[in-house]
N, C-alpha and C positions, 0 to 999 in steps of 0.2 A: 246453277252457279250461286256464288254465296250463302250457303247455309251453312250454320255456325253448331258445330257440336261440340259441348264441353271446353267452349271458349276458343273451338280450332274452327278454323274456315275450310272448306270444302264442298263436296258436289252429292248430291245424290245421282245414283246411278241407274238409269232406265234401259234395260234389253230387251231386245225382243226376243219372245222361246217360243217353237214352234211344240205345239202337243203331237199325240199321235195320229190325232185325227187329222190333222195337217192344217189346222185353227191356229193363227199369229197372236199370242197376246204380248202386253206392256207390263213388263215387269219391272219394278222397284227394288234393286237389289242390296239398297241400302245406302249409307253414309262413306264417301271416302276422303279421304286428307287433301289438300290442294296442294300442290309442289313448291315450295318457295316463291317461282316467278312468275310471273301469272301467263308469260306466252306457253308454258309449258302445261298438258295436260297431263292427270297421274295416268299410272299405267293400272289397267282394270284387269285382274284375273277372271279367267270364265276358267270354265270344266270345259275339260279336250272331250267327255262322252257324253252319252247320254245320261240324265240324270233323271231321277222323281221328284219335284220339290212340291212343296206343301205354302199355300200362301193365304193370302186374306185379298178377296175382291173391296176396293175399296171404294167408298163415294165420289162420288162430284163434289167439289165444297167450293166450285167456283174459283176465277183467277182473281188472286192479290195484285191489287193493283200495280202499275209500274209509271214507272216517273221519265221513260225513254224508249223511243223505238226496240225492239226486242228482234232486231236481226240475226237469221241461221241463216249461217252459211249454208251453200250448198255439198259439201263434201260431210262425211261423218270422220269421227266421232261430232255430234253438235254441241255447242256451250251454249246453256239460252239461260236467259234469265228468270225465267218461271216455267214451270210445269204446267203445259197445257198441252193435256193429252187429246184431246180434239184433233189438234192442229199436226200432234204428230203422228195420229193415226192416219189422218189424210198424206204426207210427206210421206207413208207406210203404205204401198197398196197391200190391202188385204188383213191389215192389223185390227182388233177388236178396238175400238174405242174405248177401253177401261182398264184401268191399273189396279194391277195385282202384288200386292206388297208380300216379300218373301216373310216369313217367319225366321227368329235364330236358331240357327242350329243348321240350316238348309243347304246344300250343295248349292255354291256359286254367291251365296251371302256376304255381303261384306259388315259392317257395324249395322247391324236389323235395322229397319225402318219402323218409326213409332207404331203401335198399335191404340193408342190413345196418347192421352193428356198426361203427365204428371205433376200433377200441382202439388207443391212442398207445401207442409204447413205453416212455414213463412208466409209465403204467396197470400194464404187465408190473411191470416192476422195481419198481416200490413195492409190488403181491403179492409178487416175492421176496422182499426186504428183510424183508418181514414175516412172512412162513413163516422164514425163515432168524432172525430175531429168534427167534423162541417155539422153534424146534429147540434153539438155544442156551442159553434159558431152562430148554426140559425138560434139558437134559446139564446142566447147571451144577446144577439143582435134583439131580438122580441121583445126581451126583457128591458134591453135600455133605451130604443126605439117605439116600443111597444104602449108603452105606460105615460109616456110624455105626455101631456097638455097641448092640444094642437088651440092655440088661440086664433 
């Protein structure tokens, strides 16, 4: 719940796909749009067969903190507030503990899930800017604090 793509709110979407070995994993099927009202959940397409998908095992990178109880319900689909695959692979007998993020292009994919970072060259330069602000700040502070006459 609440993740913002390209300025729209919506969900990422976690399945579980069984392989053929008959292994439960947690997969990442991507970014989907939130419905206007928030009691309503979108409606998730899966694939009616079997399919091959192709994905990325992803890290751990630890839960973001949260600012309230994170209550699931007991029925699915669940709505939680953070991705903690831990917790869902326990609510999951037999699920792998690890998420597998689909790649685009994949049977069952919705809007890819990131496979990195993309930091726009904005991003850089307004770090600069502002390191080079407070450098300026501390020499000008130095400069007229600095040199005084302490009597």
């Amino acid at each position: 719940d609440n993740q913002v793509n390209e300025g729209r709110r919506g969900y990422w979407v976690i399945s579980v796909c069984a392989a053929d070995d008959g292994r439960e994993w947690l997969v990442n099927r991507g970014w989907i749009a939130a419905p206007a009202t928030r009691e309503l959940l979108p409606g998730v397409p899966t694939p009616a067969s079997t399919v091959a998908i192709s994905g990325v095992l992803w890290p751990d990178t630890g839960l973001v903190p949260l600012l309230a109880v994170d209550d699931w319900a007991p029925t699915w689909p669940k709505r939680v507030q953070r991705l903690d695959i831990d917790r869902m692979a326990e609510t999951l007998e037999g699920v792998a503990p690890v998420e597998i993020r689909l790649e685009a292009a994949q049977p069952g994919v919705l809007e890819a899930p990131p496979l990195g970072h993309d930091f726009k060259a904005r991003t850089h330069e307004g770090y600069a800017a502002q390191w080079f602000g407070l450098a300026a700040v501390l020499v000008a502070g130095y400069i007229i604090f600095g040199f005084k006459r302490h009597d």
